[in-house]
C-alpha positions as CSV (number, residue, x, y, z in Angstrom):
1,X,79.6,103.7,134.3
2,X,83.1,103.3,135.0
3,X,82.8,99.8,136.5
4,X,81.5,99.9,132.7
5,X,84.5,101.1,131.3
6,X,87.0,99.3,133.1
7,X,84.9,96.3,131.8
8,X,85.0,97.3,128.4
9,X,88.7,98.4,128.6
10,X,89.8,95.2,129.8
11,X,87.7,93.2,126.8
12,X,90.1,95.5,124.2
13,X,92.8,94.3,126.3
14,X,92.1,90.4,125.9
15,X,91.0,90.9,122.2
16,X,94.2,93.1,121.7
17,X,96.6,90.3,122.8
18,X,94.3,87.7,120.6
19,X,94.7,89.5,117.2
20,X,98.6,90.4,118.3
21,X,98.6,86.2,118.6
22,X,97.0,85.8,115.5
23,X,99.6,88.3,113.9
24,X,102.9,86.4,115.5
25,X,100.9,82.7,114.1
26,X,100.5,84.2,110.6
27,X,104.4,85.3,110.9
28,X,105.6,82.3,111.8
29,X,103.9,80.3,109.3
30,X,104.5,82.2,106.3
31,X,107.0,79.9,105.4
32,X,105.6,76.4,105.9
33,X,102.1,77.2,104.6
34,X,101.5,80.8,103.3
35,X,97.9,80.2,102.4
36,X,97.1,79.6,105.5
37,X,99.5,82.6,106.8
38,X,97.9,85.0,104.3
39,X,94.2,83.4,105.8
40,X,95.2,84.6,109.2
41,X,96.4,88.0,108.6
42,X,93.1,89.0,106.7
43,X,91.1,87.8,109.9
44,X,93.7,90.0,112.4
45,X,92.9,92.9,110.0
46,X,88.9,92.6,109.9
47,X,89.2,91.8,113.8
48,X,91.3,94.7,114.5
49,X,89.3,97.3,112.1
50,X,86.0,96.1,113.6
51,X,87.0,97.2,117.1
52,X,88.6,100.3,116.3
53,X,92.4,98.7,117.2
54,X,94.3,100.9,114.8
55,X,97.7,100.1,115.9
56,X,97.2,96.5,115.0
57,X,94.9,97.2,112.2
58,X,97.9,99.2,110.6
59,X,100.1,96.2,111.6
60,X,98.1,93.9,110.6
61,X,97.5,96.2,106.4
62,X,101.8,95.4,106.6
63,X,102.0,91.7,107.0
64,X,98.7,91.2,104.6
65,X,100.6,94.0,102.4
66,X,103.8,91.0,102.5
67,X,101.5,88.5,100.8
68,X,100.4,90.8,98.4
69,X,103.6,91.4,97.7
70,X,104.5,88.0,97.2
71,X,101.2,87.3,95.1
72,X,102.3,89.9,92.5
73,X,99.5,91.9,93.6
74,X,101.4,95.2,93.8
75,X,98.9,98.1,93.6
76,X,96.9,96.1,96.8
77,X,100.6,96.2,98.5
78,X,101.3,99.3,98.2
79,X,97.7,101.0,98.9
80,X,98.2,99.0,102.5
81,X,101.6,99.5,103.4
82,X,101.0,103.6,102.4
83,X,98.0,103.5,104.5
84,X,100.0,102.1,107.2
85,X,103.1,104.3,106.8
86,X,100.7,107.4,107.3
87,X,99.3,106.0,110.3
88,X,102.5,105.1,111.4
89,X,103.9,108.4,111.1
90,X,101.4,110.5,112.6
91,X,101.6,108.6,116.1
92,X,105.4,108.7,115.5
93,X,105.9,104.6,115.7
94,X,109.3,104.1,114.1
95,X,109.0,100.6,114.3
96,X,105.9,100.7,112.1
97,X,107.2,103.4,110.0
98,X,110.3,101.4,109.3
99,X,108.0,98.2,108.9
100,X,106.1,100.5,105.8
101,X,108.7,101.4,104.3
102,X,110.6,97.9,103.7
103,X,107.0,96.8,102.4
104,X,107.2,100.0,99.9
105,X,110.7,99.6,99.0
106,X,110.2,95.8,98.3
107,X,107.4,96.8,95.8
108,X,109.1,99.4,94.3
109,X,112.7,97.7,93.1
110,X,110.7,94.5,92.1
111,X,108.4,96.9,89.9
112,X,112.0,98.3,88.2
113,X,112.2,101.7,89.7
114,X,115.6,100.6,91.4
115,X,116.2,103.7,92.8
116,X,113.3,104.6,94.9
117,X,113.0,101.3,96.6
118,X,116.8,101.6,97.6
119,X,116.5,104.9,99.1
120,X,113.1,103.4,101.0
121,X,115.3,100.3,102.2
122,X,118.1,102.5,103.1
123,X,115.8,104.5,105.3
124,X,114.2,101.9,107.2
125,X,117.5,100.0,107.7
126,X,118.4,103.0,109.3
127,X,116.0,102.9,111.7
128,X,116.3,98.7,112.4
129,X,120.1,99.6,113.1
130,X,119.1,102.2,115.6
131,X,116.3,99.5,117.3
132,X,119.0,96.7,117.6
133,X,116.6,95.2,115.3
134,X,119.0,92.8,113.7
135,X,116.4,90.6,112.1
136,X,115.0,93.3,110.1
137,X,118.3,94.7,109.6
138,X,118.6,90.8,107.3
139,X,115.7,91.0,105.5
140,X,116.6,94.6,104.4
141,X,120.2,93.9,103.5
142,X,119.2,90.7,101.4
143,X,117.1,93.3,99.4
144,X,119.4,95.9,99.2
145,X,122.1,92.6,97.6
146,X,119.6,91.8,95.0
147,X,119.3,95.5,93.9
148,X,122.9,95.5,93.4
149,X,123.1,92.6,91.6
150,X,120.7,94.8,89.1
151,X,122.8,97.1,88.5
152,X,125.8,94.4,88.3
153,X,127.5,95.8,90.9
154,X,128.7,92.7,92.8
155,X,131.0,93.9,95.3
156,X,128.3,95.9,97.2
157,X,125.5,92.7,96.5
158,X,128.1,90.7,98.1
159,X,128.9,93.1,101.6
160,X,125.5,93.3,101.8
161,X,125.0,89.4,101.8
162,X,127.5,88.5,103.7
163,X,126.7,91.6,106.4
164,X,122.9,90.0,106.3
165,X,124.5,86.8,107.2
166,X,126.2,88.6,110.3
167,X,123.4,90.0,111.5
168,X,121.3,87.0,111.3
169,X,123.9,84.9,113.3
170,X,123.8,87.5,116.3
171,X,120.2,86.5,116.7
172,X,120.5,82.9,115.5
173,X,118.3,83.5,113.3
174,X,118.9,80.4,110.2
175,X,116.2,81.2,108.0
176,X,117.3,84.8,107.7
177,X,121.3,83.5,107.3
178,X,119.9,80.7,104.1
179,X,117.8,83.4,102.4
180,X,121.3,85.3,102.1
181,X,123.0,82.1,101.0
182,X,120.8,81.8,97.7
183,X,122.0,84.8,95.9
184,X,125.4,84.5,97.4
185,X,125.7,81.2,95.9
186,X,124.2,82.8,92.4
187,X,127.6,85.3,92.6
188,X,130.0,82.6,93.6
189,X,128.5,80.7,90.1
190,X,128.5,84.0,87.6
191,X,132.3,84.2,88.8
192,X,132.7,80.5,87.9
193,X,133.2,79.1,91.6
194,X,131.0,76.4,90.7
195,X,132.2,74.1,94.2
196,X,131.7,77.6,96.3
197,X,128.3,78.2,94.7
198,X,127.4,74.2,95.4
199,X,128.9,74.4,99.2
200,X,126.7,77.3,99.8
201,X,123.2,76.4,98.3
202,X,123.7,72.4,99.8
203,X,123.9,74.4,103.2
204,X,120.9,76.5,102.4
205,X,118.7,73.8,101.4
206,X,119.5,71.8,104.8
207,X,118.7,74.5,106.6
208,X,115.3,75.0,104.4
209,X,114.7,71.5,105.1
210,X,115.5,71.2,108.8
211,X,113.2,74.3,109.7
212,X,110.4,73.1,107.3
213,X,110.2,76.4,105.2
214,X,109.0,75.7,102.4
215,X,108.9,78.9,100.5
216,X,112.3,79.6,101.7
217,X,113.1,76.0,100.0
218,X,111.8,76.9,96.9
219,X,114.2,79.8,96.4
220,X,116.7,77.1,97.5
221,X,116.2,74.6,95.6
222,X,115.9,76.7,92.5
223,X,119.3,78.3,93.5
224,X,120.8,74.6,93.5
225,X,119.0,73.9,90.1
226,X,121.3,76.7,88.4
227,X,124.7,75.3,90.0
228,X,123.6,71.9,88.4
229,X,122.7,73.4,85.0
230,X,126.0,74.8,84.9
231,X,127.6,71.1,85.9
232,X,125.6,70.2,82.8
233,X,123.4,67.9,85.2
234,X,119.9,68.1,83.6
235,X,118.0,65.9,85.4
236,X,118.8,67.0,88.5
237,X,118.2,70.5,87.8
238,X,114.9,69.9,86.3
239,X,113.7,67.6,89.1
240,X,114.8,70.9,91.8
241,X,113.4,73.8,89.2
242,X,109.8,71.3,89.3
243,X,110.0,71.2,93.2
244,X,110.8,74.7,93.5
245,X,107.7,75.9,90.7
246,X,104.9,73.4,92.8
247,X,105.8,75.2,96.2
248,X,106.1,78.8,94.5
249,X,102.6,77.7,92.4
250,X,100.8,76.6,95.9
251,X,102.2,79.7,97.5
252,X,100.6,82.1,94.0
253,X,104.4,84.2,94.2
254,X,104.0,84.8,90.6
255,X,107.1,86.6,90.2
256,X,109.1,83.3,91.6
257,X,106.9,81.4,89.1
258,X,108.7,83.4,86.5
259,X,111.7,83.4,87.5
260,X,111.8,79.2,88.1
261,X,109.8,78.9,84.7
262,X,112.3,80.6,82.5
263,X,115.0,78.1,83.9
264,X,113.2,75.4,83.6
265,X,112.1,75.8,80.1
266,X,116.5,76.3,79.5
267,X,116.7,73.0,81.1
268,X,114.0,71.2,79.4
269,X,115.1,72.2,75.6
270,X,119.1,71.3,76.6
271,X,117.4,67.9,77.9
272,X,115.6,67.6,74.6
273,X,112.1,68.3,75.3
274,X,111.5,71.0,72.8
275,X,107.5,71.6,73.5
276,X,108.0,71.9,77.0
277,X,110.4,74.0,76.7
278,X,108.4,76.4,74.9
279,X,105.2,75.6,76.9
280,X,107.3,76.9,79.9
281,X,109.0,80.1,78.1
282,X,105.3,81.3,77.0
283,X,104.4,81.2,80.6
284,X,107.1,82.7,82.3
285,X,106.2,85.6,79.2
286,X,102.9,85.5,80.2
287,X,103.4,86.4,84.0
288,X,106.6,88.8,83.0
289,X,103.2,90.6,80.8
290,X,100.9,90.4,83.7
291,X,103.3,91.9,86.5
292,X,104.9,93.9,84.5
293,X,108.1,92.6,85.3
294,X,110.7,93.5,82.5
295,X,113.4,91.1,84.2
296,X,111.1,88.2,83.8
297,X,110.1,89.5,80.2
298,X,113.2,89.9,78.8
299,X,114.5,86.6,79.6
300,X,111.6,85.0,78.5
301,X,111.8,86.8,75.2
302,X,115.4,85.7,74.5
303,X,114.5,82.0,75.8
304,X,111.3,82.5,73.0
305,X,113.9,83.5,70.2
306,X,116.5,80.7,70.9
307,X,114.1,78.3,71.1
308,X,112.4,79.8,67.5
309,X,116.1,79.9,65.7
310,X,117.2,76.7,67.2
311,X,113.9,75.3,65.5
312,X,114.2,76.7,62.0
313,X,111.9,79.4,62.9
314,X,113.2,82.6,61.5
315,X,110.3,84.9,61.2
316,X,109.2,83.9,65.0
317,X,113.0,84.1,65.9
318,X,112.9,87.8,64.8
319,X,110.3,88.7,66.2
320,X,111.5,88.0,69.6
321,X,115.0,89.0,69.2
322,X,113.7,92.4,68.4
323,X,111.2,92.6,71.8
324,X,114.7,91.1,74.0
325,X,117.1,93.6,72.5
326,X,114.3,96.7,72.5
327,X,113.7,95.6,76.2
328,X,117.2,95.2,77.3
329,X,118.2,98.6,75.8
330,X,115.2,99.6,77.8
331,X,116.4,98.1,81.2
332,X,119.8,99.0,80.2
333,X,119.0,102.8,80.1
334,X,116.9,102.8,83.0
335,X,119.5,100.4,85.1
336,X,122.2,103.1,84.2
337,X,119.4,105.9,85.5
338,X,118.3,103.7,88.6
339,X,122.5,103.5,89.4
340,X,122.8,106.9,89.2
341,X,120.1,108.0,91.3
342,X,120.7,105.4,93.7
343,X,123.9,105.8,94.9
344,X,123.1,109.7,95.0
345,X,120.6,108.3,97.4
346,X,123.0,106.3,99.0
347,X,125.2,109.0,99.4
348,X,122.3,111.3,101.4
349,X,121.8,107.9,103.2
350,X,124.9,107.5,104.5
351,X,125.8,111.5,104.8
352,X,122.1,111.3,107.2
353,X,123.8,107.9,109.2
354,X,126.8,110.2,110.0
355,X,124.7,112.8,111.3
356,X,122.5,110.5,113.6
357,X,125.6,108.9,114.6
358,X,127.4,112.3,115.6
359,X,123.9,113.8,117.5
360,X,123.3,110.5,119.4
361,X,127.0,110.6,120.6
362,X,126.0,114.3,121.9
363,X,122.6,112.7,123.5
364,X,125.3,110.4,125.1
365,X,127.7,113.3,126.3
366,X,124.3,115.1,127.8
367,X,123.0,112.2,129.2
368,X,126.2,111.5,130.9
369,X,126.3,115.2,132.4
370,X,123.3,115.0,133.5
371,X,123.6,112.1,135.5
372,X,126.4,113.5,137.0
373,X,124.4,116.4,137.8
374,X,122.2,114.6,139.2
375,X,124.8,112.9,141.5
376,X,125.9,116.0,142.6
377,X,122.6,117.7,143.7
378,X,121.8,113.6,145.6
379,X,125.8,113.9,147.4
380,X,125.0,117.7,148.4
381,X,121.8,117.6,149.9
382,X,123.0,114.2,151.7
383,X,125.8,116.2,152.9
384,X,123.4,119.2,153.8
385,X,121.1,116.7,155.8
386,X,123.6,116.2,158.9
387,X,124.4,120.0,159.4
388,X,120.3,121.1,158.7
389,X,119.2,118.0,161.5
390,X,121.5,119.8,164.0
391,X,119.9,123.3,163.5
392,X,116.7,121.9,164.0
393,X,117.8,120.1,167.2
394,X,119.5,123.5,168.8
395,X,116.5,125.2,168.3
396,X,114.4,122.8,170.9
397,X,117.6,123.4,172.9
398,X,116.8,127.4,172.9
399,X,113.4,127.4,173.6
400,X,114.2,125.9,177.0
401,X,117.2,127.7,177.7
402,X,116.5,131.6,176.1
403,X,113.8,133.1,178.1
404,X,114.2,136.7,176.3
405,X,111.1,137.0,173.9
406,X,112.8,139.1,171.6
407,X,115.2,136.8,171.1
408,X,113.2,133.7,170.6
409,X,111.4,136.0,168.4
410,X,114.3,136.1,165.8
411,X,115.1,133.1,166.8
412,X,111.4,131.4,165.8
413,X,112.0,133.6,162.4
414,X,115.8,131.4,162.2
415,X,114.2,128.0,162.9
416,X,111.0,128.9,160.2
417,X,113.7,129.2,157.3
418,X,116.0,126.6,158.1
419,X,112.7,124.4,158.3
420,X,112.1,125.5,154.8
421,X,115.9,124.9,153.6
422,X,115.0,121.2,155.0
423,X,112.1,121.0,153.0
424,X,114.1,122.2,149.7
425,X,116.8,119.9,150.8
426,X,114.2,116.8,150.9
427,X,112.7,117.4,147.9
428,X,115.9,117.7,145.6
429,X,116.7,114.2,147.2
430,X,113.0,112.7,146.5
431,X,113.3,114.3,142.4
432,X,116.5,112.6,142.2
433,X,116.1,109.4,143.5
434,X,112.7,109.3,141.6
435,X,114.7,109.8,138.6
436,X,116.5,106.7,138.8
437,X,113.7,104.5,140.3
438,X,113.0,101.5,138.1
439,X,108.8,102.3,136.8
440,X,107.4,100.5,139.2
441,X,102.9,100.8,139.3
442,X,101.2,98.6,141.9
443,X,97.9,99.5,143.4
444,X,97.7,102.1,145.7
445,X,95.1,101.5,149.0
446,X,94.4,105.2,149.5
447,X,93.1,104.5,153.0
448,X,96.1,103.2,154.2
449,X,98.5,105.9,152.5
450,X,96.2,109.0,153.9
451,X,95.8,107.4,157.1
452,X,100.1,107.2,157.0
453,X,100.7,110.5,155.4
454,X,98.5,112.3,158.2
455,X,99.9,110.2,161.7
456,X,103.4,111.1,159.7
457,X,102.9,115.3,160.7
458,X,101.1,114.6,164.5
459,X,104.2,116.1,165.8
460,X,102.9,120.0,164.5
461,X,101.9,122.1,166.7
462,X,98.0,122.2,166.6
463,X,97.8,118.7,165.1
464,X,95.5,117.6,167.5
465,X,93.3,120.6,166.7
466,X,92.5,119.6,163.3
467,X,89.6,117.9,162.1
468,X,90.5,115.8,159.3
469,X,87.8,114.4,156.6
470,X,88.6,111.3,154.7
471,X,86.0,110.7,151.7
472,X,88.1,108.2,149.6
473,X,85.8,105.7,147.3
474,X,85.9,102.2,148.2
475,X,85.2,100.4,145.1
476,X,88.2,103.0,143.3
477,X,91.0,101.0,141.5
478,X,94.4,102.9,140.7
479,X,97.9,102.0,139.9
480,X,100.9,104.1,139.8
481,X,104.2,104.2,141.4
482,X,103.6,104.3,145.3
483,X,106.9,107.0,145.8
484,X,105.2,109.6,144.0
485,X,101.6,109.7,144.8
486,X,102.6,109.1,148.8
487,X,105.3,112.5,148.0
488,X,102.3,114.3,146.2
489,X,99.6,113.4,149.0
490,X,102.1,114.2,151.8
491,X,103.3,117.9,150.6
492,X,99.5,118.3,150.3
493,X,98.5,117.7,153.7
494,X,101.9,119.3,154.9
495,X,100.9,122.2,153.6
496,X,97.1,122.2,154.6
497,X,98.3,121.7,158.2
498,X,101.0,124.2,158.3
499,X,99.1,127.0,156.9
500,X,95.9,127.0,159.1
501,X,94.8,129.9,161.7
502,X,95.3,129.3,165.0
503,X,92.8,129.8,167.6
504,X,90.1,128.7,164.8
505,X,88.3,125.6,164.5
506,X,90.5,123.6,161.3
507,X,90.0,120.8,159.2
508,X,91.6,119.1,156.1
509,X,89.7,117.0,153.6
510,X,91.0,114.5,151.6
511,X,88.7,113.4,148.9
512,X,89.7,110.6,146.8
513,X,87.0,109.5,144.0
């Protein structure tokens, strides 16, 4: 049965690391082909749910819950990433937990309630910053920019661009430094430094290029087509807003479709084609209706009215001013709501930072005492060592010398406790030097350590009396670190040999199984 186990423990093992392979292939490939990505993921998860992995199941509901995301398909997203949170939380895996709640916070700002998905990003940069996780720490601070650029406030979008861009250099990671550089480039251009805004995109878009992401490009590209609208350079901004909409269509990330779609139709009426124009706007409306996206729907309902009154249209014209300006008074009010509650959010976020910050300096103070305390005890019983070794040695001394049986009789009680002040003295030494060891498990050969444990105490008295049974399982396989199980075998047999009767017949067994 156990040979059984072990067999069976060692196949989760090999099919553990497979799906964990699977997981790291899907990752990696999101960006160069995210069908195929997405294809992955959804085997890792049926793999991992099959053979009752739920670590890696739950892993596995996050990254598919990332292409749902992307796809538009929000309610799929979120029903994974929650499931995953609450697994998440209940074996207290912060990595996973903060992994949940980027997923959750994602969904909720691109489904306009601002406010929650800040507070959800907030949290789990939080915990990104604690793990050293600086990758992460990118993705959530691009996020956190484009939330701000919401609610117009560009100062903050821009620290938290530029501090994603930081981050992303300390682990080299490029891709994570470009996606920044898209919506930087989008703020250099609404404050009219069109060269700045040019600099920046051209740079993402060789970047995009060299490490063959394509999604990544997509964003890119449609970041260069807006710098070119404004140069008034048509063609080249369609021909980069058509790139961009085939990668974003082959990838389904509907809410990218929208967004390329509503500049493209801008691009195609200035360049005089009217009825693509409007072919594109009633798409990019018909995804905004779909998603429920009300930054993709109100653009596309002013695009639909300009279009209209530029074409003599005045009834249609109407019709669509009236959705845009009910719409934007709409995301108007709740922008002003979302900024409100948000930076009350951001306040608790940041008031919560200071605290973690303050408790792990005092983890840091403790830690450092008790190091020292530990120093202390290791120094004193080295010290005590020297002094203890003579005591013992003077007693052989008096037994040879002190004939008066009274006297060796107090004299036998002196040497019993100083024997037991060595023993204390030992052990304080063996706890702190085990404290420090480097884990180390290697397999133990528990013939070998008994066999040394009992040949180390053959210098007791009545050692040779004893009668000691080894029953120790030969096919048994065990790892641990050697220092403690040789300390916990040897205090055992110490003590079974120090505490028999004289005079009677004695034995230890050791049973190992």
């Amino acid at each position: 049965m156990e040979k059984e186990n072990l067999l069976a423990e060692n196949s989760k093992a090999e099919l553990s690391k497979t799906i964990e392979i699977l997981l790291q292939q899907a990752f990696a490939l999101r960006g160069e082909n995210f069908a195929k990505a997405m294809a992955i993921t959804e085997e890792a998860l049926s793999i991992s749910a099959k053979n009752g992995l739920a670590n890696l199941e739950a892993k596995a509901k996050n990254q598919l819950a990332l292409c749902k995301l992307i796809q538009g398909d929000f309610d799929t997203a979120m029903q994974l990433s929650c499931e995953a949170l609450q697994f998440f939380e209940y074996i207290n895996d912060r990595k996973g937990i903060a992994n949940s709640r980027y997923n959750i916070g994602s969904i909720l700002y691109r489904t306009d309630n601002f406010h929650q998905g800040l507070q959800q990003l907030l949290e789990c940069l939080l915990i990104y910053q604690d793990e050293d996780d600086y990758a992460n720490q990118a993705r959530v601070l691009k996020s956190m920019g484009t939330i701000y650029e919401y609610f117009n406030d560009y100062e903050n979008a821009t620290k938290a661009y530029l501090q994603g861009i930081e981050v992303s250099r300390k682990v080299g990671d490029v891709n994570a430094e470009s996606n920044a550089y898209n919506p930087l480039s989008g703020l250099f251009l609404k404050n009219g430094d069109i060269d700045k805004a040019l600099e920046i995109i051209e740079k993402s878009v060789a970047i995009k290029n060299e490490t063959k992401d394509k999604r990544g490009l997509a964003f890119a590209l449609y970041g260069r087509g807006k710098v070119w609208l404004k140069q008034n350079k048509v063609e080249d901004a369609i021909r980069d807003f058509e790139e961009s909409l085939v990668i974003q269509t082959e990838a389904n990330d509907t809410l990218g479709m929208g967004m390329v779609l509503n500049k493209l139709g801008t691009a195609q009426q200035l360049a005089g084609n009217v009825s693509v124009a409007k072919e594109k706007f009633l798409k990019a409306l018909q995804i905004g209706e779909k998603h429920n996206s009300k930054f993709i729907l109100f653009k596309a309902h002013y695009n639909l009215y300009r279009w209209h009154k530029n074409n003599g249209d005045v009834q249609e014209a109407l019709r669509y001013l009236e959705n845009y300006v009910s719409m934007k008074e709409s995301v108007i009010n709740s922008a002003t709501q979302n900024v409100i509650q948000s930076y009350e959010a951001l306040s608790k976020i940041k008031t919560l930072e200071q605290e973690t910050k303050s408790q792990k300096e005092k983890n840091t103070i403790i830690e450092e005492k008790n190091r020292e305390l530990d120093s202390f005890f290791y120094r004193v019983s080295h010290d005590l060592k020297g002094p203890i070794s003579s005591l013992l040695g003077l007693h052989q001394v008096v037994q040879v010398d002190v004939q008066d049986e009274t006297a060796l009789l107090y004299l036998n009680m002196y040497h019993h406790q100083v024997q037991r002040i060595n023993n204390i003295v030992l052990n304080l030494i063996d706890i702190t030097r085990m404290k420090h060891l480097e884990v180390k498990k290697e397999a133990i050969n528990f013939n070998v350590l008994v066999e040394e444990c009992i040949l180390s105490y053959q210098h007791f008295t009545h050692f040779k009396s004893i009668r000691f049974i080894k029953e120790i399982e030969q096919e048994i396989h065990f790892q641990s670190e050697w220092a403690i199980v040789n300390t916990i075998l040897q205090n055992l047999i110490e003590n079974a040999i120090k505490y028999i009767r004289p005079n009677v017949e004695s034995w230890v067994r050791i049973a190992v199984f």
